[in-house]
Structure formats: structure tokens, C-alpha cells
Backbone as JSON, one array per atom type, in Angstrom:
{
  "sequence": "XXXXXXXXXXXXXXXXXXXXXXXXXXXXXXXXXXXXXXXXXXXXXXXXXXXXXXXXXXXXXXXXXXXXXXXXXXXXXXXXXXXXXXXXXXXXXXXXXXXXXXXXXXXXXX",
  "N": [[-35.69, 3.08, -0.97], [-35.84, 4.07, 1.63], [-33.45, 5.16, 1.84], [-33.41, 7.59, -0.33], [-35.05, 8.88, 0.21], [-34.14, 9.8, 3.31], [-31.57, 11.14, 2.02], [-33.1, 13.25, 0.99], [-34.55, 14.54, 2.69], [-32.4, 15.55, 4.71], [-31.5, 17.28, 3.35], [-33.04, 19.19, 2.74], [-33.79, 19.84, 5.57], [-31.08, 21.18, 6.36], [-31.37, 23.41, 4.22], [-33.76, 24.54, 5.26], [-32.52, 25.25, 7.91], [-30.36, 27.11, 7.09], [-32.15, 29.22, 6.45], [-33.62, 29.63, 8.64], [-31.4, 30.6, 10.19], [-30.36, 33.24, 8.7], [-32.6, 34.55, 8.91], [-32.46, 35.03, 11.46], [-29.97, 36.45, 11.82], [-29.46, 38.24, 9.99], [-28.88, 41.2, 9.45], [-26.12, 41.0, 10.39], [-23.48, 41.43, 9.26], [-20.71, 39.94, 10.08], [-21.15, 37.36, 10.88], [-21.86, 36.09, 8.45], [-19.72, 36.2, 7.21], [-17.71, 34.61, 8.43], [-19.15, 32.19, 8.87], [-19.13, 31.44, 6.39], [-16.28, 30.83, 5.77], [-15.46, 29.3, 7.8], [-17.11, 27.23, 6.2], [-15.49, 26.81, 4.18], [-13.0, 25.85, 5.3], [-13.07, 24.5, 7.11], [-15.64, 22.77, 7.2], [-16.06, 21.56, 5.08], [-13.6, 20.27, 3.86], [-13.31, 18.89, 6.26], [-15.41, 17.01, 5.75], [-15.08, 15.69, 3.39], [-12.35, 14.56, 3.71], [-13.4, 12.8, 6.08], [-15.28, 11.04, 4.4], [-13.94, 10.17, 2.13], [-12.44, 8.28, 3.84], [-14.24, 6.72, 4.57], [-15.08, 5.41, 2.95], [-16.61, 2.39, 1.17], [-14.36, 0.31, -0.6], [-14.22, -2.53, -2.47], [-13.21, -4.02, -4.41], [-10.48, -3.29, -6.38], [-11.11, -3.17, -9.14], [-13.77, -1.69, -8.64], [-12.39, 0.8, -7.7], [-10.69, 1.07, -10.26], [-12.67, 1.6, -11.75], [-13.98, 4.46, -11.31], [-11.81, 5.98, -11.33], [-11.72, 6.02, -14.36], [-14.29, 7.0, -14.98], [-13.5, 9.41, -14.08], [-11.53, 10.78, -15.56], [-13.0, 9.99, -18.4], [-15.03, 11.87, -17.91], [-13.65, 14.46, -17.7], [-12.12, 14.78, -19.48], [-14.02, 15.12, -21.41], [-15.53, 17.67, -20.91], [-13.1, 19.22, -21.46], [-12.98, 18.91, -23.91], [-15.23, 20.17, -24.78], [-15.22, 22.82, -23.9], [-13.41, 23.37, -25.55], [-14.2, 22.86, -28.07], [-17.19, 25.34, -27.77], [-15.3, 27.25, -27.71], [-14.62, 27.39, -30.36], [-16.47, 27.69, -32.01], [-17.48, 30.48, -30.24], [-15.24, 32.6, -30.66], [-13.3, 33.38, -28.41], [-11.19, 35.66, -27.08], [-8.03, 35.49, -26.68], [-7.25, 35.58, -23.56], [-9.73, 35.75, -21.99], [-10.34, 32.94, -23.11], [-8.9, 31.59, -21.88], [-9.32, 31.99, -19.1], [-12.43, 30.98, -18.92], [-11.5, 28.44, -20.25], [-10.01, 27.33, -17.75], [-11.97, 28.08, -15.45], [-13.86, 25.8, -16.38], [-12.21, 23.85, -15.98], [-11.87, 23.49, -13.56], [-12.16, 22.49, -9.76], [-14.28, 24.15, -8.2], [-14.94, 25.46, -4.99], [-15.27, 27.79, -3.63], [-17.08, 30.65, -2.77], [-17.69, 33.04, -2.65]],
  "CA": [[-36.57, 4.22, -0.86], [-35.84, 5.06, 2.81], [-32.05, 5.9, 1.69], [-33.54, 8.66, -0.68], [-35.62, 10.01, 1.61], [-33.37, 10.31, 4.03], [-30.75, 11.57, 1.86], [-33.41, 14.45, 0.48], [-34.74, 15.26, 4.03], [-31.31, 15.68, 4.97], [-30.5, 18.47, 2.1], [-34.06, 20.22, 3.53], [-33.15, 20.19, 7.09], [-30.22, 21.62, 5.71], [-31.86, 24.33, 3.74], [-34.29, 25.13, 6.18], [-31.32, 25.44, 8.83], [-29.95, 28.37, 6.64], [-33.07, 29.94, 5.87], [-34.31, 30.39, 10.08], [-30.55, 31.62, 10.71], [-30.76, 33.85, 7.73], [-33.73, 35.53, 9.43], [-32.19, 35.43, 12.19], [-28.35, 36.98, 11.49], [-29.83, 38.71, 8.4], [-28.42, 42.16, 9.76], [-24.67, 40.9, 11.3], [-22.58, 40.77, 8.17], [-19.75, 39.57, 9.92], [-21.47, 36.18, 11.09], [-21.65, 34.97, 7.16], [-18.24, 36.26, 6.55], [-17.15, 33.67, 9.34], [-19.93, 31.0, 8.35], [-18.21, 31.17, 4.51], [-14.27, 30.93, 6.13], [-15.31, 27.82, 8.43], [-17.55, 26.14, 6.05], [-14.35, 26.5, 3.32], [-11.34, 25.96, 5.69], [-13.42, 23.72, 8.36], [-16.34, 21.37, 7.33], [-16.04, 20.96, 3.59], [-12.4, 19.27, 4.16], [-13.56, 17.58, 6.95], [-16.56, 16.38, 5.06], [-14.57, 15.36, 2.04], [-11.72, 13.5, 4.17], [-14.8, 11.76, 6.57], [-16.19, 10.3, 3.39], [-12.83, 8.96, 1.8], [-12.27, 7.39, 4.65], [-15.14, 5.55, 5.36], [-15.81, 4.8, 1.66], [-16.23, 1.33, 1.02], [-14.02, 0.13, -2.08], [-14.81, -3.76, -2.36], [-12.29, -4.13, -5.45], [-9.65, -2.83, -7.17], [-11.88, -2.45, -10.04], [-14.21, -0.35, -8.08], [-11.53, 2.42, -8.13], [-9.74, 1.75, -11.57], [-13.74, 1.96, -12.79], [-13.97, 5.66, -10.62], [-10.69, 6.62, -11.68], [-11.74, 6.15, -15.64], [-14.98, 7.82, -14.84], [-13.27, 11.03, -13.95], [-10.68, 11.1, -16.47], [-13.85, 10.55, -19.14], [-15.79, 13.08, -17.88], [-12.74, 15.56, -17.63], [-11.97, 14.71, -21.05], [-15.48, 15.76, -22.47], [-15.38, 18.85, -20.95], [-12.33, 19.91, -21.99], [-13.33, 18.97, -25.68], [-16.33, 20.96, -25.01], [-14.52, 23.9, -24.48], [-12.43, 23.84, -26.81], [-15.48, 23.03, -29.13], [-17.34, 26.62, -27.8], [-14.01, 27.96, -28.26], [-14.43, 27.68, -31.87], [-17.85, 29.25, -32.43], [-17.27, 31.83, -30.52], [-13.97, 32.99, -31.01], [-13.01, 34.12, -27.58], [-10.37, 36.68, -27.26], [-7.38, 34.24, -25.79], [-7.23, 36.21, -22.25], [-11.38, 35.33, -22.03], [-11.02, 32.17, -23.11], [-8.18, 30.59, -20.31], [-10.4, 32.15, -17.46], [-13.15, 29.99, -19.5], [-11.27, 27.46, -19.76], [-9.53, 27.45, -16.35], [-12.9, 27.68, -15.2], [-14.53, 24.88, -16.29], [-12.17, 22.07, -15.4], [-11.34, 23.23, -12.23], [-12.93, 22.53, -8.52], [-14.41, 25.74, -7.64], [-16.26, 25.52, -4.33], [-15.28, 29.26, -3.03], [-18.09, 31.75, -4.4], [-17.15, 34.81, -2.25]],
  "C": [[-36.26, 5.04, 0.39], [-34.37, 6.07, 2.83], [-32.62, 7.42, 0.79], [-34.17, 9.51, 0.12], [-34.99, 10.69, 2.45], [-32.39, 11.34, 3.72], [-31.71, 13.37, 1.26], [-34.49, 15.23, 1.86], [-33.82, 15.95, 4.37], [-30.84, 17.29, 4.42], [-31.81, 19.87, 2.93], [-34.03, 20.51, 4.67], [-32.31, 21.52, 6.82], [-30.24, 23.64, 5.41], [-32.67, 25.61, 4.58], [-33.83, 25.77, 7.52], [-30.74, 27.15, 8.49], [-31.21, 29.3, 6.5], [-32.94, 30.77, 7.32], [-32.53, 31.06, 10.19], [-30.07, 32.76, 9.51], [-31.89, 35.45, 8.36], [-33.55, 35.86, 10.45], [-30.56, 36.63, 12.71], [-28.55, 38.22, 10.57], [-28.96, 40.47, 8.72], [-27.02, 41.98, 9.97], [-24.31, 40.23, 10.09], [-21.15, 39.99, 8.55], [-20.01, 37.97, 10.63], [-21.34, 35.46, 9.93], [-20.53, 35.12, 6.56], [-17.55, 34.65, 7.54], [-18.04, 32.19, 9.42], [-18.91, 30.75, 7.56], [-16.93, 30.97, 5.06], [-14.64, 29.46, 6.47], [-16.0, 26.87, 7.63], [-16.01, 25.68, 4.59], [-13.55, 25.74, 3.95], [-11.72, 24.92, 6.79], [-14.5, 22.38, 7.66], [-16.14, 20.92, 6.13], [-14.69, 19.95, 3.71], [-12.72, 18.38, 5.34], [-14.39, 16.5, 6.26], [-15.61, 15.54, 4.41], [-13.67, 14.0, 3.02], [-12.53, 12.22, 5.26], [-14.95, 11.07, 5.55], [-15.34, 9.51, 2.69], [-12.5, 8.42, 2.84], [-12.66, 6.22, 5.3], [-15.63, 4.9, 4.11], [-15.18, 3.29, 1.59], [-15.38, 1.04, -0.55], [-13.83, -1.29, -1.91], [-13.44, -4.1, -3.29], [-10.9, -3.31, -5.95], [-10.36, -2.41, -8.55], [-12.96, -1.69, -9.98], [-13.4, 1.16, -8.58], [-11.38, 2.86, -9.37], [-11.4, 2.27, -12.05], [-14.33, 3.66, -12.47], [-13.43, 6.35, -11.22], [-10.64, 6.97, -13.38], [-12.93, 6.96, -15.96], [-15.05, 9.22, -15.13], [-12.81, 11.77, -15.28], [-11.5, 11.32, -17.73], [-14.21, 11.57, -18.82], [-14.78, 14.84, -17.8], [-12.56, 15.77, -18.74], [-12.81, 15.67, -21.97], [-15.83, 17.15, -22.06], [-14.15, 19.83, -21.22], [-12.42, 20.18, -22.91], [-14.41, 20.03, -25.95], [-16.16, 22.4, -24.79], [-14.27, 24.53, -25.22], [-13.63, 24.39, -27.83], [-16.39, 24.66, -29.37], [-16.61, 27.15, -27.84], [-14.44, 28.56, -29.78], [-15.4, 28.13, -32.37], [-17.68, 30.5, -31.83], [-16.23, 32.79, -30.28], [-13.63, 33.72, -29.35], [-11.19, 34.63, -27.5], [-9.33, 35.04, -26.4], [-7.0, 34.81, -24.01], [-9.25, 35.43, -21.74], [-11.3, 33.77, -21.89], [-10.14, 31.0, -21.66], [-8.52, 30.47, -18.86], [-11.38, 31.15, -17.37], [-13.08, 28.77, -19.38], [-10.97, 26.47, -18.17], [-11.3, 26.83, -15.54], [-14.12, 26.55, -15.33], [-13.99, 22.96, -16.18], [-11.53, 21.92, -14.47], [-12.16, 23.37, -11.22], [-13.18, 23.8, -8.01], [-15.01, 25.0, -6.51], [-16.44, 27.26, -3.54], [-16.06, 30.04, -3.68], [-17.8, 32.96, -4.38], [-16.33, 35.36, -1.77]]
}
């Protein structure tokens, strides 16, 4: 219980963090141009490599059971694609952006 908590305090801190500097920046467009660069090119890769690094993996079948995880769930959205593919006929320029887009890591928005 105290791990969720923590982990959904955490996201509100968080939130609330952006909000007060929000209200406070809200005029100086070139502060969230340079937020958005460092949180791409600076904490998200740090984040990401921090967390494989410290992740515990106990097994070998830990991973392979990770590693089959992905590959399902990559799977089923590809099929599911395809699948709205075929109702609604997208032009084939439309639909590779479509596609493209849904089985690849976006995190850049702007």
C-alpha cells in the first residue's frame, strides 16, 4: 500500500511542480522550448538508463518472460492495424504514417 502511494504522490508532486511553474513562466516561451529539449535529450535517457541499471532480474526467465511480453504485445498491435486497415480502407500513404505510428516509441510531442 505504502509503495502505491508513494508511487501516486510522486506523479502529483510531479504535476503540481508543472502546474506552479506554468504560472509562473506562463509568458517566457523560450523556457518550455528548453524544458521540452532537456527533458528529451537529458532526463528521459537518463531516467530510462538509471532504471535498467538498477533493475533487479533474479532469473533468466524473468527476462525471456519480458522479452515474450513485448514481442506479444507488439504482435497484437500490429494485427490490429492491419485489422482497421481493412475496414477502413486507408489510402496507402495514410495508412504507413498509421501504421508507423502505432508501433513505434513516440515520446517527442513538439
Amino acid at each position: 500500500m505504502q509503495v502505491i502511494v508513494s508511487a501516486i504522490l510522486s506523479i502529483f508532486c510531479i504535476i503540481l511542480l508543472g502546474f506552479v511553474l506554468k504560472r509562473k513562466f506562463y509568458k517566457v516561451s523560450k523556457f518550455w522550448a528548453i524544458l521540452d529539449s532537456m527533458t528529451y535529450y537529458i532526463f528521459m535517457p537518463s531516467m530510462l538508463f538509471y532504471k535498467i541499471a538498477t533493475a533487479k532480474i533474479s532469473t533468466s526467465n524473468d527476462l525471456s518472460n519480458a522479452l515474450l511480453l513485448v514481442l506479444i504485445c507488439f504482435f497484437i498491435v500490429v494485427l490490429l492495424a492491419i485489422f482497421i486497415n481493412f475496414f477502413t480502407k486507408f489510402e496507402p500513404a495514410k495508412f504507413t504514417s498509421f501504421f508507423q505510428g502505432s508501433i513505434r516509441y513516440n515520446t517527442y510531442i513538439f
